[in-house]
PLY file of the C-alpha trace (Angstrom):
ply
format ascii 1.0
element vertex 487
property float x
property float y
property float z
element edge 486
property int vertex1
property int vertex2
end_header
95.90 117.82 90.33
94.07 119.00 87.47
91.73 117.12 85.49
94.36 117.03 82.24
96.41 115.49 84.81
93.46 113.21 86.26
92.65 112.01 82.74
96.67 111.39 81.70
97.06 107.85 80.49
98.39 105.82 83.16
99.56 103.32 80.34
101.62 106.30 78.89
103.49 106.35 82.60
106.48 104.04 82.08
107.28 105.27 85.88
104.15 103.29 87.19
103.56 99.71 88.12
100.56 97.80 87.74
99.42 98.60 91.34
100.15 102.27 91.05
98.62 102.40 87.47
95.50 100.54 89.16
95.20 103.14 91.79
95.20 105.99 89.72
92.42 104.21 87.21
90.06 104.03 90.50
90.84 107.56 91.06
89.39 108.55 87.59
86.58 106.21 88.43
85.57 107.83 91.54
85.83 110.83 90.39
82.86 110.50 87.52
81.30 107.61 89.32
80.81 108.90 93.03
78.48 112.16 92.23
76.70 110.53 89.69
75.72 108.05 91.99
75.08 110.71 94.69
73.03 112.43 92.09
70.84 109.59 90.90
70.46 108.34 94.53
68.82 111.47 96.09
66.68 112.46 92.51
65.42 108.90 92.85
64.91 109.46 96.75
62.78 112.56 95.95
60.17 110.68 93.88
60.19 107.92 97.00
59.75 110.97 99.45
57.26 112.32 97.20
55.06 109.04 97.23
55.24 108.38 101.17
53.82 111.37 101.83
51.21 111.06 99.00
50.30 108.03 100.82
49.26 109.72 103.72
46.50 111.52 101.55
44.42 108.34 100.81
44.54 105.32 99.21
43.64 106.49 95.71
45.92 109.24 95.97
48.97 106.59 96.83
47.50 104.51 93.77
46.89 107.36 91.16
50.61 108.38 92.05
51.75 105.01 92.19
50.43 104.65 88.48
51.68 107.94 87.03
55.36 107.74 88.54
55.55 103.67 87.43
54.03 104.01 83.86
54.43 107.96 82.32
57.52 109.27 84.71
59.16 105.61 83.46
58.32 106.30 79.74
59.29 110.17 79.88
62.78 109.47 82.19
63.61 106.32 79.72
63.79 108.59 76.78
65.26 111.66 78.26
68.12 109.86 79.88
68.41 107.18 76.71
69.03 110.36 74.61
71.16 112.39 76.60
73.63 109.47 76.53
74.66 111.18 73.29
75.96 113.81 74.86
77.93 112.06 77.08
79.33 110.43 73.71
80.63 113.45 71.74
81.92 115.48 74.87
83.54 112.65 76.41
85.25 112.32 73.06
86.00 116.13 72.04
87.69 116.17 75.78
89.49 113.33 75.24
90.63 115.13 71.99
91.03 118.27 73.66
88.01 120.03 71.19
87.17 121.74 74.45
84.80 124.65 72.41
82.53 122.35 70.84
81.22 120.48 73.88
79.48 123.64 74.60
77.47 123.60 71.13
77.30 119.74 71.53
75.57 121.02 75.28
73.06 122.86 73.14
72.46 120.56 70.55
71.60 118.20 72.56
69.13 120.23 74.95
67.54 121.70 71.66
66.94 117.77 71.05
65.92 116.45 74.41
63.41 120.30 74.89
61.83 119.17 71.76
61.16 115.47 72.64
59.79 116.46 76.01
57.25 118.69 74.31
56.01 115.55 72.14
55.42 113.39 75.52
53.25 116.37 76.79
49.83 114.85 74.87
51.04 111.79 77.26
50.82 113.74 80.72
47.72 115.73 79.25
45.33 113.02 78.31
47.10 110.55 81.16
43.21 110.32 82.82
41.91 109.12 78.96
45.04 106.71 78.72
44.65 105.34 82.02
40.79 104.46 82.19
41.54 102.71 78.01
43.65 100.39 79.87
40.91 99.68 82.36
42.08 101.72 85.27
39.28 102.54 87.67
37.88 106.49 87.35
38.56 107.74 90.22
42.29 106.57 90.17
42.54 107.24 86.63
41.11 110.81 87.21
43.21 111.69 90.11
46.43 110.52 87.99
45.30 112.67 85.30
45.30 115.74 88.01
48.75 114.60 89.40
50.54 113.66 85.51
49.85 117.84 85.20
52.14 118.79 88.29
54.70 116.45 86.61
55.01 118.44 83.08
57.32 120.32 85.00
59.59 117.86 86.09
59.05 116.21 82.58
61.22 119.29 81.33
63.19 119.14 83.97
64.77 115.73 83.56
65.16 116.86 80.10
67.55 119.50 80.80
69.36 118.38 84.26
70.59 114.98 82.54
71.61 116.43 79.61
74.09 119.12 81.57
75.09 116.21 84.01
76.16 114.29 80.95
78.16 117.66 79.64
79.68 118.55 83.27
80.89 114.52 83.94
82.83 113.93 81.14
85.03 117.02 81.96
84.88 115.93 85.47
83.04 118.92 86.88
79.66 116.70 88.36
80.68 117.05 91.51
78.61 119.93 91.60
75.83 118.25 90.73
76.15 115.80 93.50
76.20 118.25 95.83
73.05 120.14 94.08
70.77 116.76 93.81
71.97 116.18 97.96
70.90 119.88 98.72
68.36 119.82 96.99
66.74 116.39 98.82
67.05 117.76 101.68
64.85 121.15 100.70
62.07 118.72 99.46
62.02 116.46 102.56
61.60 119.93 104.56
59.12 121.50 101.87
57.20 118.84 101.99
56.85 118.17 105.34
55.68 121.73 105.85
53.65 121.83 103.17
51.91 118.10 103.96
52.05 117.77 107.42
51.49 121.58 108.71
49.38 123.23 106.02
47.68 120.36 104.94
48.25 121.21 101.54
47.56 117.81 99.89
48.90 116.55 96.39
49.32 120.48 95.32
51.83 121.03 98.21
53.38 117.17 97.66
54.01 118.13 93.94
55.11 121.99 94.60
57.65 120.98 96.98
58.81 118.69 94.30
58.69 121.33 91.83
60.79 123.98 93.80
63.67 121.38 94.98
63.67 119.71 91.45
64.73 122.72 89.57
66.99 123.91 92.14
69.31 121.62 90.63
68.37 123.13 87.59
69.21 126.67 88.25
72.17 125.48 89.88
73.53 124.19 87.05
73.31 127.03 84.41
74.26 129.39 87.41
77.28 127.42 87.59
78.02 126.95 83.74
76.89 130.68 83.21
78.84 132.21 85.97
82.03 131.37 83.85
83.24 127.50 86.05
83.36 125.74 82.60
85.47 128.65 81.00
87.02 125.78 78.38
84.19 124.21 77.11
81.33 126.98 77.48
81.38 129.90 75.12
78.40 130.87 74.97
75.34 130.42 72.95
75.72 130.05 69.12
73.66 129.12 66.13
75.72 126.61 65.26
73.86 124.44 67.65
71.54 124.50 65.34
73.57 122.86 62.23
73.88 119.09 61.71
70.86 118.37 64.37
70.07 115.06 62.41
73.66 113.06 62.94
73.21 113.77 66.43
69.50 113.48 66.36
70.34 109.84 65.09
72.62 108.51 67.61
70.19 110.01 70.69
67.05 107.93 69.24
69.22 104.75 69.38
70.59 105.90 72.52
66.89 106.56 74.14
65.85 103.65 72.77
68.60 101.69 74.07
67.82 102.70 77.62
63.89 102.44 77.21
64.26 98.98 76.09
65.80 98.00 79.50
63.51 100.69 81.93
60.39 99.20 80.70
62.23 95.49 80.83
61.08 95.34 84.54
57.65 97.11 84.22
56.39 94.63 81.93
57.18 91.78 83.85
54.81 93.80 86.36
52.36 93.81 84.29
52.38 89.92 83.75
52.52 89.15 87.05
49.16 90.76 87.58
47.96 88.00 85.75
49.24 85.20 87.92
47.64 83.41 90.52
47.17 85.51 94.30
48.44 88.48 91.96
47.99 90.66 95.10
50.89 88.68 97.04
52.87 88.12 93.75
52.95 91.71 92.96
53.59 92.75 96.32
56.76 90.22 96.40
58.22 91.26 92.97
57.86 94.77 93.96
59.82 94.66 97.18
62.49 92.90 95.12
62.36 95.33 91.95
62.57 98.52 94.39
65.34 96.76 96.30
66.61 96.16 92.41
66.81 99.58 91.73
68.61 101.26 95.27
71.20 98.68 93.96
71.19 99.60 90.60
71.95 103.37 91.80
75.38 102.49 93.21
76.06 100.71 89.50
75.07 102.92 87.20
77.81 105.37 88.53
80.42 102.86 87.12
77.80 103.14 83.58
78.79 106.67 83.95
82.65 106.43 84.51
83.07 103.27 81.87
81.40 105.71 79.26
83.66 108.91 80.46
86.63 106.80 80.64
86.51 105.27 77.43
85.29 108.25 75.32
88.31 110.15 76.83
90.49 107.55 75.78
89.31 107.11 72.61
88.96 111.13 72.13
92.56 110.71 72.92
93.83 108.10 70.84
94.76 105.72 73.34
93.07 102.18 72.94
95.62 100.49 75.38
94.34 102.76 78.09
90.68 102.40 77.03
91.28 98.68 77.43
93.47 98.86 80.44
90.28 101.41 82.44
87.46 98.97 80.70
89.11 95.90 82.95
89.76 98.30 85.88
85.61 99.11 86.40
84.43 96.05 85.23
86.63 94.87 88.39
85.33 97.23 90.73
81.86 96.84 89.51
81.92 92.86 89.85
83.48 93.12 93.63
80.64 95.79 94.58
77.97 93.12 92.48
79.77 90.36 94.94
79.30 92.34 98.19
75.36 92.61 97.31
74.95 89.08 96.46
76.35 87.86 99.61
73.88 90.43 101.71
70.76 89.21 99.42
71.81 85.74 100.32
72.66 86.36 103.84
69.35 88.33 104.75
67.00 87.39 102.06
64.79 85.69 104.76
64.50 89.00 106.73
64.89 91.97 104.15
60.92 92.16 103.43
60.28 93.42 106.34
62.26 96.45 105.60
59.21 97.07 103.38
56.52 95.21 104.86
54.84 93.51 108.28
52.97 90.93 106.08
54.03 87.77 106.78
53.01 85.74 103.61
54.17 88.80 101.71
57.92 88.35 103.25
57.86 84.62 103.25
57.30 85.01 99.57
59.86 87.56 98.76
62.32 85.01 100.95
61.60 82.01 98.89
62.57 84.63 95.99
65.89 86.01 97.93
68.48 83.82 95.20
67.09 85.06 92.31
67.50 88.70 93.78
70.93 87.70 94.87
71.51 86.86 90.70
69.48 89.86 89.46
72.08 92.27 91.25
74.98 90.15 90.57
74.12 90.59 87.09
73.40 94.71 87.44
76.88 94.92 88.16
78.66 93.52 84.81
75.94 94.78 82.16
75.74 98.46 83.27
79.64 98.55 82.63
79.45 97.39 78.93
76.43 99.53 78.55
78.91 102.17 79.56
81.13 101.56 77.46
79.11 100.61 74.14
78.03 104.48 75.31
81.38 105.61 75.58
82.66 104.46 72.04
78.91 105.42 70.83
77.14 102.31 69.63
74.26 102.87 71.54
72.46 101.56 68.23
74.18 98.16 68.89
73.16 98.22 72.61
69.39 98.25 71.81
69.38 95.34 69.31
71.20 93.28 71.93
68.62 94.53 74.22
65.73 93.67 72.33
66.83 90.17 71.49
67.82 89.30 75.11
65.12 91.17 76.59
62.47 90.84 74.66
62.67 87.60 72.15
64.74 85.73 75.27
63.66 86.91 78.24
59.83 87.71 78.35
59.18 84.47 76.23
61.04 82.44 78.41
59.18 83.94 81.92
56.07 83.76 80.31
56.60 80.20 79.70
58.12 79.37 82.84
54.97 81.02 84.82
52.76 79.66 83.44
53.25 76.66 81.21
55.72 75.33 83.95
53.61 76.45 86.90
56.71 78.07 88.61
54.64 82.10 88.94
56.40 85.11 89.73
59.91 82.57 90.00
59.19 81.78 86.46
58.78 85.14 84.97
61.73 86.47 87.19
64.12 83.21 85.99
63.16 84.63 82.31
63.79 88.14 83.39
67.74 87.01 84.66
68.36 84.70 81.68
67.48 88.15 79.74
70.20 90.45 81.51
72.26 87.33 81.70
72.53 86.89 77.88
73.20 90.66 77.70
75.84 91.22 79.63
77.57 87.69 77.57
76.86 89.54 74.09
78.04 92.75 75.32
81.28 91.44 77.02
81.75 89.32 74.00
81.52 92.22 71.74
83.32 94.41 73.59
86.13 91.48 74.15
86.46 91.81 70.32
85.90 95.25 69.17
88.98 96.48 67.44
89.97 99.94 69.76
91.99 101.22 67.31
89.17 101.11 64.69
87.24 103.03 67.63
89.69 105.46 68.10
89.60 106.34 63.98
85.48 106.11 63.99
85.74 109.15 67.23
87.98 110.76 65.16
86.37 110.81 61.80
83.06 111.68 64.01
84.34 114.95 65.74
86.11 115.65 62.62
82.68 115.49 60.56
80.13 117.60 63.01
83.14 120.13 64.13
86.19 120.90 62.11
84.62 121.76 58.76
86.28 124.15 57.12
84.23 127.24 58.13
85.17 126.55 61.85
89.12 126.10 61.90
90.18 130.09 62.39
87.66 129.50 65.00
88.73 126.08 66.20
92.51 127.04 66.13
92.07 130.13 68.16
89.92 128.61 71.02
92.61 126.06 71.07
95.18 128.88 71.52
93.25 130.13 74.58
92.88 126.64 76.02
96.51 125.97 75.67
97.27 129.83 78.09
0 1
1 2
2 3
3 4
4 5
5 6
6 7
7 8
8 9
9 10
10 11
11 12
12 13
13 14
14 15
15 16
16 17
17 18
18 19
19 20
20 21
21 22
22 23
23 24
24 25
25 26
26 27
27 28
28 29
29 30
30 31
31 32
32 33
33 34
34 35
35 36
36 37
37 38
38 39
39 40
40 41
41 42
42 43
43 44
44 45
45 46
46 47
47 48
48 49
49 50
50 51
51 52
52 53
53 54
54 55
55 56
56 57
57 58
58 59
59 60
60 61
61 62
62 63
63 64
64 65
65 66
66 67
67 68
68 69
69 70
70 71
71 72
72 73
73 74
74 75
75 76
76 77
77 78
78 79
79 80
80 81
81 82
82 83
83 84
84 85
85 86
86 87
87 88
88 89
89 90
90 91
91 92
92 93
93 94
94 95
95 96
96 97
97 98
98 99
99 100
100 101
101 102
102 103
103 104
104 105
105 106
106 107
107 108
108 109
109 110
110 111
111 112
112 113
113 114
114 115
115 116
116 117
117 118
118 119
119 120
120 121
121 122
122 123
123 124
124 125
125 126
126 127
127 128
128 129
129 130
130 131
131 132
132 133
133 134
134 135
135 136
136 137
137 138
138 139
139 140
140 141
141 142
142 143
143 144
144 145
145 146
146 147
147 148
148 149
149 150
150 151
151 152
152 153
153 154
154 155
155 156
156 157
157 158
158 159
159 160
160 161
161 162
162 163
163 164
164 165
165 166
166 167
167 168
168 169
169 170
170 171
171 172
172 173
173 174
174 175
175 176
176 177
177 178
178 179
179 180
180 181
181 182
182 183
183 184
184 185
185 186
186 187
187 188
188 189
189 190
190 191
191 192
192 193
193 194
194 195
195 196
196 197
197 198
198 199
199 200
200 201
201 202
202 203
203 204
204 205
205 206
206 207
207 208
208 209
209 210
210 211
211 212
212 213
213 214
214 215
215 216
216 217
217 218
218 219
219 220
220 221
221 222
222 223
223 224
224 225
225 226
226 227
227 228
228 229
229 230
230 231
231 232
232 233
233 234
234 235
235 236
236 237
237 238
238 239
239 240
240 241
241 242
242 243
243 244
244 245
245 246
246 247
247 248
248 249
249 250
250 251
251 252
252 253
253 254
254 255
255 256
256 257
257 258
258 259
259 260
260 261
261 262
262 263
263 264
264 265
265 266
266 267
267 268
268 269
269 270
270 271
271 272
272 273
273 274
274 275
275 276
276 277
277 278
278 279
279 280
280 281
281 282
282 283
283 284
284 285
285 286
286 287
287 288
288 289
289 290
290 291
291 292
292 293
293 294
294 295
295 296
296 297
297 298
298 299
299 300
300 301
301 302
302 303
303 304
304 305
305 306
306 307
307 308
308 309
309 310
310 311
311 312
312 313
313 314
314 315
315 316
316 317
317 318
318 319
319 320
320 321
321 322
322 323
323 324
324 325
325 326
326 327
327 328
328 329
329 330
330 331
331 332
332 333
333 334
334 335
335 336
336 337
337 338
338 339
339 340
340 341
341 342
342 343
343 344
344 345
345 346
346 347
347 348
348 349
349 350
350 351
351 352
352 353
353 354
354 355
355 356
356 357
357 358
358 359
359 360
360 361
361 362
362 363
363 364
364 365
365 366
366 367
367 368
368 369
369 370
370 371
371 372
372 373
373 374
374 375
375 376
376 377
377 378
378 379
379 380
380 381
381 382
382 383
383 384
384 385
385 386
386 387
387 388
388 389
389 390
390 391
391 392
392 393
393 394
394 395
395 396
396 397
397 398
398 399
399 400
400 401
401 402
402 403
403 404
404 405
405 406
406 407
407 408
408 409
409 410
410 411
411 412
412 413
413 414
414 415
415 416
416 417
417 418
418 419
419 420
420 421
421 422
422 423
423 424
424 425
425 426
426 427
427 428
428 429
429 430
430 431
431 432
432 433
433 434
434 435
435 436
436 437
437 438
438 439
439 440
440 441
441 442
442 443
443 444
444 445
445 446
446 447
447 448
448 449
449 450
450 451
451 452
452 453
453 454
454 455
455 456
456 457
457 458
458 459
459 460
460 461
461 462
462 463
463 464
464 465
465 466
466 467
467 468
468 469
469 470
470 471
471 472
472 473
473 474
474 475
475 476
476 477
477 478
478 479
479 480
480 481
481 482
482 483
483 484
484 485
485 486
C-alpha cells in the first residue's frame, strides 16, 4: 500500500465499519509513531551510554558531564526540537494538500533557521566553565564541563539538523529510515566507545568522539538518503527560495521552541528546588530516579506527539476535519491505554523499581514512598503529549506555550514551592505541584481542542500554504511539479 493510500480518509470509506475504520487509524499511527519512538529511544540511550562510561573516569568527570548534559544539552535540545516542530507543521500540511514540491524548500527553510539558532547557543557551550562557576559550581567541575560543553558543539549542530529532517521525512511517512539509522547507529557508539574507553583508555576525548562519529551517522544517513533521489516528490533540490518569507516561518518556530522549552526545563527546575530541601542529597537522588524513569516513559509517548501532529496536519492539509477528529480520538485512545499499562507497573513495583538504579536503601525507600505520584506523572504524559501533538499539527504552537506557562509556571512551581516548604511535605510537595501543572495542561488543551472549530482549521492551513507557496511567481512552477507528481 502506498502512503496516498495509507493516509486515505478512512471517514471517506463508506465500505468500512467502525472497527475496520479503527484499525486502519492505528495503522497510520504506527506507522509515524513506531520509528520516532525507536529514534528518540536509542538518541536518548546514547547520551545515557555516553555518561556510564564517563563515570568510570572519576567522579568529577561523571559530575562535570552530569552538569553539561542536564543544564546546556537541555537548553540547546529544547530549542532545536521546539523549533523544528514547525516543520512538521507546514509539511504535514502541504502533504495533506498534496503541495509535495514545497516541503523540500519548507526542509530548507527551516534548517537555514534551526543552523542559525545553533550558532547563537555556541557563546553558551564556549564560556560553559564561566557560566558554571557564576552559579557557584565548584572549579574543577566547572572547568572540566567547560572542556566537555566543547566536544558537544558538534552534536549541538547536529540535533539541529537530524530533527529538523526527521520532522520533514515523518510527515510523508518515510522515518522509518531514521529508526533504523538512530538503532544502527547506538549500536556503533556502544562498540566505539567501549574500544575507545575500555581498551585505549582514551578518556572523555574517546567518550565524546565515539559520540561524535555515531551521532552524525544518522546525519549522513539522512541527506544520503534524501540526496540519493528516495524523496523524489517532495525533494527538488536546493533553491533560493528557501530563502524568501524566513520571518512567517521564523515566527511560528520561536513559539514552537518556546513551547517545548517551557515544558523541558519544567522538570529541571523542580531539580533545582529540591536542592534546597532538607537531606537534599537523598531528595535529589529520589526525584532523579523518578524523573529518569519519567523520561524512558515519556519516549514511548512522544511517538503518539509525533503521529497526532502528522495525522492531523494531513487531515487538515486535506480538508477533512471529520477525519482529523475521528484520528485525534483514535491516539488519544491508544495513548491513554499505554498511560494505563504504566500506571499499573509504577503502582505494582514502585516499592522495588529503585533498585533498578540504586543499592541504597534509604534512597529506594524514599523513591517507594514517592511510587503514586510517579504512577500520576506518567498517567498524565500520556494525554498531554497527544494535544501537544495536535495543537502542533494544526500549528498553534503559540497557544501551547501560554498554556504552558500558566500551568507550569504560575500553577505548578508556586504550588510545589508552597507545598515543600510552607506545608512541610519536601520533594512530595514540589512533585504534587509539578502534577497539578501537567494536570491543568492536559484539561486546557483537551478543552481547547474539544472546541476548536476544524473546519476553521482546515481554511487557516489553507490560507497558510496558500500565503508562503502559491504566489503568483510560483504557479507555472507549482502546476508542473504537480503534473509530475500526478505520473
Amino acid at each position: 500500500m502506498d502512503d496516498e493510500r495509507l493516509l486515505g480518509s478512512a471517514s471517506k470509506d463508506k465500505r468500512h465499519g467502525l472497527k475496520e475504520d479503527i484499525w486502519l487509524e492505528q495503522k497510520k499511527i504506527w506507522r509515524v509513531g513506531f520509528p520516532a519512538m525507536l529514534a528518540r529511544v536509542t538518541q536518548y540511550g546514547m547520551f545515557v551510554v555516553t555518561q556510564a562510561f564517563v563515570g568510570h573516569t572519576g567522579q568529577v568527570n561523571l559530575a562535570a558531564y552530569s552538569l553539561v548534559q542536564i543544564l546546556l544539552v537541555q537548553l540547546g535540545n529544547g530549542i532545536l526540537l521546539g523549533m523544528s516542530s514547525a516543520t512538521e507543521t507546514l509539511c504535514g500540511q502541504a502533504f495533506g494538500a498534496k503541495q509535495y514540491h514545497v516541503m523540500g524548500i519548507y526542509l530548507q527553510r527551516s534548517l537555514i533557521i534551526n543552523l542559525f539558532a545553533a550558532t547563537i547557543l555556541l557563546p553558551v557551550f564556549i564560556f560553559s566553565s564561566s557560566i558554571f562557576k557564576l552559579i557557584g559550581e565548584e572549579d574543577a567541575t566547572a572547568d572540566v564541563a567547560g572542556y566537555i560543553s566543547l566536544w558537544f558543539i558538534p552534536i549541538l549542530y547536529f540535533m539541529a539538523i537530524a530533527v529538523t529532517i526527521q520532522k520533514y521525512l515523518q510527515c510523508q511517512l518515510k522515518n522509518m529510515i531514521v529508526g533504523w539509522l538512530s538503532a544502527a547507529s547506538f549500536v556503533i557508539h556502544v562498540f566505539l566507545s567501549w574500544i575507545f574507553l575500555s581498551k585505549l583508555n582514551l578518556g572523555i576525548p574517546g567518550a565524546m568522539a565515539a559520540m561524535i562519529i555515531s551521532t552524525w551517522v544518522v546525519v549522513i544517513g539522512e541527506f544520503v538518503y534524501i540526496f540519493g533521489g528516495w524523496c523524489p516528490k517532495t525533494w527538488e533540490g536546493f533553491t533560493f527560495a528557501a530563502f524568501s518569507d524566513l520571518v512567517p516561518v521564523l515566527k511560528l518556530s520561536i513559539s514552537s521552541g518556546i513551547m517545548v522549552c517551557i515544558e523541558v526545563w519544567y522538570d529541571a527546575v523542580l531539580v533545582l528546588l529540591a536542592g534546597y530541601l532538607k537531606n537534599a542529597t537523598i531528595a535529589i537522588s529520589a526525584f532523579s530516579i523518578c524523573l529518569n524513569i519519567i523520561i524512558w516513559e515519556f519516549m514511548v509517548c512522544i511517538s503518539f506527539l509525533a503521529a497526532s501532529s502528522v495525522r492531523v496536519s494531513n487531515e487538515l492539509g486535506k480538508g477533512d476535519a471529520k477525519a482529523a477528529k475521528f484520528s485525534i480520538k483514535v491516539i488519544l485512545t491508544t495513548s491513554m491505554s499505554v498511560g494505563v499499562f504504566f500506571w499499573a507497573l509504577c503502582i505494582a513495583f514502585g516499592s522495588k523499581i529503585a533498585f533498578l538504579f540504586t543499592n541504597d536503601k534509604t534512597v529506594a525507600e524514599y523513591v517507594s514512598s514517592l511510587s503514586v505520584l510517579l504512577a500520576f506523572s506518567v498517567l498524565f504524559n500520556s494525554s498531554q503529549t497527544v494535544f501537544s501533538g495536535v495543537a502542533v499539527g494544526a500549528g498553534r504552537q503559540a497557544m501551547v506555550a501560554y498554556v504552558n506557562i500558566f500551568c507550569y509556571y504560575i500553577v505548578g512551581v508556586p504550588v510545589g514551592i508552597v507545598l515543600g516548604w510552607v506545608a512541610g511535605l519536601q520533594v512530595k510537595g514540589l512533585w504534587m505541584g509539578m502534577i497539578l501543572g501537567v494536570a491543568s495542561q492536559s484539561l486546557m488543551l483537551g478543552y481547547i481542542t474539544w472546541r476548536t472549530d476544524w473546519e476553521e482549521q482546515i481554511n487557516k492551513a489553507t490560507e497558510r500554504l496558500d500565503h508562503w507557496l502559491l504566489k503568483p511567481s510560483e504557479e507555472s512552477h507549482d502546476s508542473s511539479a504537480q503534473e509530475s507528481v500526478n505520473q
